[in-house]
C-alpha positions in Angstrom: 104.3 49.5 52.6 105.5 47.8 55.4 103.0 47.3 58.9 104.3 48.7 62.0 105.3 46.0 64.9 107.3 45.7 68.0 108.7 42.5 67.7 112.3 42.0 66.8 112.4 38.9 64.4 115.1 38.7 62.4 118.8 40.9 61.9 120.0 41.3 58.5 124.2 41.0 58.3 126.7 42.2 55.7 130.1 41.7 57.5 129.8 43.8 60.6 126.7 46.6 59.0 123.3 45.1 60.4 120.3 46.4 59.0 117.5 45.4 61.5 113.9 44.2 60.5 110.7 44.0 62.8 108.8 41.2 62.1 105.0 41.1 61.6 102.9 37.9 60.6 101.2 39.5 57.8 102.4 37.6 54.4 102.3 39.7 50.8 102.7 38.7 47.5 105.6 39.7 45.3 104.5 41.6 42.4 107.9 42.7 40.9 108.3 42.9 37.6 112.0 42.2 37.6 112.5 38.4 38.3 114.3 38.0 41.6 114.9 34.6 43.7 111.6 33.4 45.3 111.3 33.8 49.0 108.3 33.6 51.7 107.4 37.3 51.7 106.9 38.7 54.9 106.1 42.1 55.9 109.1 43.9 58.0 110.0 47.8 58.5 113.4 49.2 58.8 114.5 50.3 62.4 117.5 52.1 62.3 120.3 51.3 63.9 123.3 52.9 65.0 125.4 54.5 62.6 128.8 52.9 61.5 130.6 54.7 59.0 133.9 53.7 57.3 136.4 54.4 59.9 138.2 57.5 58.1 134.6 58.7 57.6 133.6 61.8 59.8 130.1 62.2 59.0 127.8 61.6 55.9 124.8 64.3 55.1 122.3 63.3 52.9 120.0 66.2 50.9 116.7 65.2 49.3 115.0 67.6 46.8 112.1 67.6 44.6 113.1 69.2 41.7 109.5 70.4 41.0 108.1 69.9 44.6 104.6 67.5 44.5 105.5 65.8 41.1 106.4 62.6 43.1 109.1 60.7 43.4 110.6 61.1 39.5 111.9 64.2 40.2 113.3 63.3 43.0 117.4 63.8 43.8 120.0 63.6 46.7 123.1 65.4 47.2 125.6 63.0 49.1 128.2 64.9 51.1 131.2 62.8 52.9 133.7 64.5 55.6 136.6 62.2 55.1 140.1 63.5 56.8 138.5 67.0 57.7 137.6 67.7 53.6 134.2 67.7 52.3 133.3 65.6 49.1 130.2 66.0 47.4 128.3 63.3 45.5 125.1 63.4 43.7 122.3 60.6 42.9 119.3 60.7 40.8 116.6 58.5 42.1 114.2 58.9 39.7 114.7 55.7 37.4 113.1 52.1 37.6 115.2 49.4 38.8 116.3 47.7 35.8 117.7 50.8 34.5 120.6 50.8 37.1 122.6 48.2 35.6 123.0 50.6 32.5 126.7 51.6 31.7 128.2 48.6 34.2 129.9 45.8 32.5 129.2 42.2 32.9 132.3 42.1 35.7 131.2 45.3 37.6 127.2 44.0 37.7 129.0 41.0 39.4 131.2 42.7 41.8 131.1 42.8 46.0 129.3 46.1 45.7 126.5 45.7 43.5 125.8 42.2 44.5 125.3 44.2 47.9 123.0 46.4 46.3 121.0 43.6 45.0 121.2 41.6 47.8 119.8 44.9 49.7 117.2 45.5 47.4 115.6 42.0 47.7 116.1 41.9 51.5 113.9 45.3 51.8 111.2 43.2 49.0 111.4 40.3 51.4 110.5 42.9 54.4 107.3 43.7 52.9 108.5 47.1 50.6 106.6 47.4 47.3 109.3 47.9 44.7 107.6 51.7 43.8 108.9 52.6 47.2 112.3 51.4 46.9 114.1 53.8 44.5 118.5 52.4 43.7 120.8 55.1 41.9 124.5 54.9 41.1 126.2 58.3 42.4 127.9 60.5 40.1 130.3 63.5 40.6 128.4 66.3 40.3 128.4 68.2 36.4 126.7 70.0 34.0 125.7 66.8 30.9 122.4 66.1 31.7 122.6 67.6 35.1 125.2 65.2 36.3 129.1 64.2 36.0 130.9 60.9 35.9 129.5 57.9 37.5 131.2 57.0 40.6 132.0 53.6 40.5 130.8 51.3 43.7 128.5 54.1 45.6 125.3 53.8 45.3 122.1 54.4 47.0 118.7 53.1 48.0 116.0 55.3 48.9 113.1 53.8 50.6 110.0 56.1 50.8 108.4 55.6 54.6 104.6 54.7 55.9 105.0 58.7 58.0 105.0 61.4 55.1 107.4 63.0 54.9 110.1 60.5 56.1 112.4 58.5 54.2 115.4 56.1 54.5 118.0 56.2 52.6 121.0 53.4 52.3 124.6 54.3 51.1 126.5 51.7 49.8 130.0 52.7 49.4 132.7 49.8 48.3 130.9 47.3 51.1 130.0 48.8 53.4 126.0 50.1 54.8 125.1 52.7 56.3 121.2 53.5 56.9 120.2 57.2 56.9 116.5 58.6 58.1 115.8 61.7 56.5 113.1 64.1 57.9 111.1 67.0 56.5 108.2 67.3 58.8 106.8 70.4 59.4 109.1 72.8 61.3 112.0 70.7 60.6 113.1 72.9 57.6 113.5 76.4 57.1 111.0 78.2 54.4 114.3 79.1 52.4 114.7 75.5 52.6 111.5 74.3 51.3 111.8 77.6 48.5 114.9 75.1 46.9 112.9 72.4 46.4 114.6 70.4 49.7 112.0 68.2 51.4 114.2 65.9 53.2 117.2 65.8 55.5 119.6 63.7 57.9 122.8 63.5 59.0 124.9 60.2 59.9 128.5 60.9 62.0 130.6 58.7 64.0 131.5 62.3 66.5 130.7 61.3 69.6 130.2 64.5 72.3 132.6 65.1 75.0 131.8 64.4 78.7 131.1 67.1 80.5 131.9 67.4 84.1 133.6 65.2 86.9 133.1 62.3 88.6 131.5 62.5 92.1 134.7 59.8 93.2 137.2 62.4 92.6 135.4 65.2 94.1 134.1 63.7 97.0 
């Protein structure tokens, strides 16, 4: 897992999307079993930045359960929900699969396209930060169904669940066409309801680009 440190070193870019690493000098080893491009390894955290969602995006709410709370993070699954021009679409994702099962079902042309090179690229950018590979968890999204507890696979969205040093936090990345946007989910204690925790949710956060209307007046126009 990644070591805690203050120090802003370095500012991952995709176009306009930064995800943000704090540096620490520590170096670890990469012990992946799926062969990825040698780098100095370097351990980093995530520090989340602000959101910026696709611009007819409202908000995004993310959903983690345990299907069987306490059997770890197999069981694990998030329902994706997108406000986009005032209607609600739901999404689900199964993160309960090693990495090199993710390619299954793509063809040669999609594995290459902007979007999952994105995902790859973000993948081995959180490796190069100093996250073991069991606590990175990538899932295609699917519509949600009833075969084998999911529908159709929705083509370029995907998501990377990272699991976090504090229990019971978690980040999760949506990749959707090209576009990032990093979610931290909570499920501390008193942060969800018992019905909550009775459905097997253990996790939760919100991303919205709503900003709150300014209250009040200005002392220029008053005075």
């Amino acid at each position: 897992m990644a070591t805690n440190n203050n120090n802003i070193n370095n500012i991952i870019t995709t176009n306009k999307h930064k995800l943000m690493i704090v540096s620490d000098t520590q170096s670890l080893p990469v012990s992946d079993s799926v062969k990825e491009e040698a780098k100095p390894q370097v351990a980093h955290k995530i520090n989340h930045c602000s959101q910026d969602l696709p611009p007819d995006w409202s908000w995004v709410k993310l959903d983690l359960f345990d299907k069987q709370t306490g059997t770890g993070d197999s069981r694990h699954k998030i329902n994706l929900s997108v406000c986009k021009h005032s209607k609600i679409h739901s999404f689900r994702a199964l993160v309960n699969s090693p990495w090199t099962h993710f390619r299954r079902n793509l063809t040669a042309e999609e594995w290459g396209s902007p979007h999952y090179e994105l995902v790859k690229q973000t993948r081995q950018e959180l490796r190069n930060a100093g996250y073991r590979a069991t606590d990175i968890w990538a899932s295609k999204c699917y519509l949600p169904g009833y075969r084998q507890n999911k529908g159709d696979t929705v083509k370029n969205l995907s998501v990377i669940k990272v699991n976090e040093e504090r229990d019971h936090r978690y980040t999760v990345i949506v990749i959707a066409n090209t576009h990032k946007i990093i979610v931290p989910l909570k499920g501390d204690a008193g942060y969800l309801t018992e019905r909550q925790r009775q459905h097997g949710l253990i996790a939760t956060g919100t991303a919205n680009t709503v900003l709150k209307t300014s209250v009040g007046v200005q002392l220029d126009d008053v005075l």
